[in-house]
C-alpha positions in Angstrom: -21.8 -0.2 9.4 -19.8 2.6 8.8 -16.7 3.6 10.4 -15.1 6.9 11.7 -11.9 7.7 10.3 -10.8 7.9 13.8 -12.0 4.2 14.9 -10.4 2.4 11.7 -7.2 0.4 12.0 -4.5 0.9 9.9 -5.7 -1.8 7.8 -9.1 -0.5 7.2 -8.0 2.8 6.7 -5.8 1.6 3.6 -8.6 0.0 2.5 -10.7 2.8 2.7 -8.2 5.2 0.9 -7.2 2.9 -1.7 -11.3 3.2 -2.3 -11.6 6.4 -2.9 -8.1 6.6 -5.7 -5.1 4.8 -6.1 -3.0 5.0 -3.2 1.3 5.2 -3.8 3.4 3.6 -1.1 4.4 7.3 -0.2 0.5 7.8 1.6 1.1 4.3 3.1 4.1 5.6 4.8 2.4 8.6 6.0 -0.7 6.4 7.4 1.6 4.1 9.0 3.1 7.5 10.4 0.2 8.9 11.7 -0.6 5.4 13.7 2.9 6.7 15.6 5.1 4.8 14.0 8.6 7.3 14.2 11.4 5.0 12.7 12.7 4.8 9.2 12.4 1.6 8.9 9.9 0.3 11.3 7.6 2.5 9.1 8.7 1.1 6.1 8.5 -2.3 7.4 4.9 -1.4 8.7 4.1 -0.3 5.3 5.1 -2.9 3.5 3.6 -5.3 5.8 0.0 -3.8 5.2 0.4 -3.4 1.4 0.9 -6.9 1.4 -1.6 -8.3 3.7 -4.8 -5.9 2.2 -3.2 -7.6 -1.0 -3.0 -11.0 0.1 -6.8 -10.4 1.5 -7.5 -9.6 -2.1 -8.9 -5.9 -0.7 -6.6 -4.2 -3.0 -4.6 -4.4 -6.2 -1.2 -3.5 -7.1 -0.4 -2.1 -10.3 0.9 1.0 -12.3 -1.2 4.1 -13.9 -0.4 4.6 -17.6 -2.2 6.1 -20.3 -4.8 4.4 -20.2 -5.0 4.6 -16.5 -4.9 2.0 -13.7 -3.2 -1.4 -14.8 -3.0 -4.2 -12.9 0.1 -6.3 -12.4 -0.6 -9.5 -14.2 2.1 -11.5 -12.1 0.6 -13.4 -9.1 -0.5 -11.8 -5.7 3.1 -13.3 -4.3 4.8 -11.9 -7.0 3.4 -9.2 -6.9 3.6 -9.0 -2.9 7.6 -10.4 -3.2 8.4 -7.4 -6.0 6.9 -4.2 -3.9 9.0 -5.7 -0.8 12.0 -6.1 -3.2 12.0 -2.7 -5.2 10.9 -1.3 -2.0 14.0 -2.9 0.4 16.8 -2.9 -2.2 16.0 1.4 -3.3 19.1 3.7 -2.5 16.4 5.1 -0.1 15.3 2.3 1.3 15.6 3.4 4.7 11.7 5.1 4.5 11.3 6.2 1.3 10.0 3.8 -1.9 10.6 4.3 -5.5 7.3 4.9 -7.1 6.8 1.4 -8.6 3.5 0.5 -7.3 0.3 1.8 -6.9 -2.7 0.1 -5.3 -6.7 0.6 -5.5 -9.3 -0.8 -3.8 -11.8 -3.3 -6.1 -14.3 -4.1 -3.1 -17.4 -2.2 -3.4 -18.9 -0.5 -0.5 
């Protein structure tokens, strides 16, 4: 079954961005933004909260683009889930806006 844009949660519509390219917490912020959600750090609380859960879910994958292009962190998914909070929550501009140090994509097909 497919989905409008307009009927997906915020979840599903990660999901489904993080599908189509790697996604950086920036676009995250701006979904959670355009689900109405006007505070700093409600957003980025919002946004953190979904990175983590589609991670947890195993829908996507955090990581970093190099060279080479998309690498997957190697730590576990709580590390992993524990170190976007962290660098995310402890930036200078942690109030709504991350550092670039994750990216995520999508590895369910369909």
């Amino acid at each position: 079954m497919i989905v409008s844009e307009s009927e997906r949660t915020p979840l599903e519509d990660l999901v489904a961005r993080a599908g189509e390219d790697w996604i950086d917490p920036y676009e995250v912020l701006y979904l959670v933004h355009r689900y109405g959600v006007e505070d700093a750090e409600l957003r980025r609380d919002t946004a953190i909260g979904l990175i983590a859960q589609a991670a947890w879910l195993g829908l996507i994958t955090p990581g970093l683009i190099s060279d080479s292009g998309f690498e997957p962190w190697t730590s576990s998914m709580a590390d992993s889930i524990w170190r976007i909070t962290a660098e995310w929550v402890c930036s200078p501009e942690s109030a709504g806006w991350p550092r670039r140090n994750c990216l995520v994509r999508c590895d369910i097909e369909g």
